[in-house]
C-alpha positions in Angstrom: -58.7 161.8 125.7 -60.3 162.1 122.0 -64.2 162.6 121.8 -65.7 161.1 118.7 -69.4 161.7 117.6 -70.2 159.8 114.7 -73.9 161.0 113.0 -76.2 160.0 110.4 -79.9 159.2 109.3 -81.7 156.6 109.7 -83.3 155.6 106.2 -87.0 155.0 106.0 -86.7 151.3 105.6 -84.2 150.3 107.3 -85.1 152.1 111.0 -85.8 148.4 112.8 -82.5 146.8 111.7 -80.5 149.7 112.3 -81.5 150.2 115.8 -80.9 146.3 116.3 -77.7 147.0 115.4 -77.4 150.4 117.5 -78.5 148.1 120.4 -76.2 145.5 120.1 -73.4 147.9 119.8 -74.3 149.8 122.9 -73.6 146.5 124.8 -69.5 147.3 124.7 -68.6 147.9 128.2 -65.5 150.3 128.9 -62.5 147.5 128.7 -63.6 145.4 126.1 -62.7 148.1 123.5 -58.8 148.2 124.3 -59.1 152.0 124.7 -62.7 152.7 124.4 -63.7 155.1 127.4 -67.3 155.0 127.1 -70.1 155.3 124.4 -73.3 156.9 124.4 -75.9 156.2 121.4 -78.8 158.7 121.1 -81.6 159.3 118.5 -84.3 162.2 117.9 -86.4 163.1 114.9 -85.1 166.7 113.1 -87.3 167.9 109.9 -88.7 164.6 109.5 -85.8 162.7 110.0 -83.9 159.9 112.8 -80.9 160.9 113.3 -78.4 159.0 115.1 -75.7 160.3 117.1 -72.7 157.9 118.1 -70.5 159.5 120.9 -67.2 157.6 121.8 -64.7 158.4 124.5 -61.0 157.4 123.8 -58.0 157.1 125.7 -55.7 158.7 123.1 -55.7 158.8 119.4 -53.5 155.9 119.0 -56.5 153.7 121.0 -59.0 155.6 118.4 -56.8 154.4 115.5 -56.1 151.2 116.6 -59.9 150.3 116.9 -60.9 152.1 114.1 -58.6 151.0 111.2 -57.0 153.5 108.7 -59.8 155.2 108.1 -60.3 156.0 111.5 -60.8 160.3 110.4 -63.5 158.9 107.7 -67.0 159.6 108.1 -68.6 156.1 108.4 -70.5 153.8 110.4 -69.9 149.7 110.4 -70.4 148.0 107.2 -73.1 146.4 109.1 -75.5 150.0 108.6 -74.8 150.1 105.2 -78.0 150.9 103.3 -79.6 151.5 107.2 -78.0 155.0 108.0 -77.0 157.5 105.5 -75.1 161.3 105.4 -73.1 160.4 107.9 -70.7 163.0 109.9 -67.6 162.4 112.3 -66.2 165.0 114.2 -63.1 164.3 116.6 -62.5 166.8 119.6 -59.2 166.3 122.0 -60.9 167.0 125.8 -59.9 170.0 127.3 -59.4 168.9 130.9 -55.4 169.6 132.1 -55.6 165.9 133.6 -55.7 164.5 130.0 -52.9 166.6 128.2 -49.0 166.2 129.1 -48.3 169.4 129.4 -51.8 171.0 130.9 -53.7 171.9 128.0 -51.8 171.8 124.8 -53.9 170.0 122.3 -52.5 167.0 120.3 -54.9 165.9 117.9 -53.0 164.8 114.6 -53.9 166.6 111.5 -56.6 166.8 109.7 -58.6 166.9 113.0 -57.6 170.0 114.1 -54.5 172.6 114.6 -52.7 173.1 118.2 -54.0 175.0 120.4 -51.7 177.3 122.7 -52.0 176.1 126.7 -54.2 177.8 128.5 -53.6 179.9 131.4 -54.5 177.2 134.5 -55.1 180.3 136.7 -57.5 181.9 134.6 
């Protein structure tokens, strides 16, 4: 499965609208999403700013890609927060569990995300 956190800062005026739009999003239930695990939406003030975080689940990578368009490694929100969030960050992590990889641990993740890891040791 690929984790995806997605973050950014809320601008000054555009707070209400973008947590509308966080709100609305946060409606997907696992299944609607062909691919989408689960999502979690979260906000704190840091050094004066809101700061949204995004965290998606995915299946796979193809899912991720498949739901996310070309520019699925890009970091961007919806064209709906345009001029509502801004520096915005994605990171993508492959999960670790030995249930989720073909071959027990080997990661997977497509360049530029990250480089393969060798397996772990299951006994250790």
């Amino acid at each position: 499965m690929i984790v995806r956190i997605s973050r950014g800062v809320v601008q000054a005026d555009g707070d209400a609208g973008a947590f509308t739009l966080i709100r609305s999003i946060v409606t997907y239930a696992p299944g609607e999403v062909d691919g989408l695990v689960s999502m979690h939406v979260g906000r704190r003030v840091h050094e004066g700013d809101e700061q949204v975080v995004v965290i998606t689940v995915w299946r796979d990578v193809d899912a991720l890609i498949a739901a996310m368009g070309p520019n699925w490694n890009r970091s961007a929100f919806p064209a709906a927060f345009e001029g509502k969030v801004s520096r915005i960050t994605v990171e993508h992590y492959e999960t670790l569990d030995p249930d989720d990889t073909p071959d027990g641990g080997t990661l997977h993740v497509p360049d530029p995300l990250t480089a393969s890891l060798p397996a772990r040791d299951p006994s250790a």
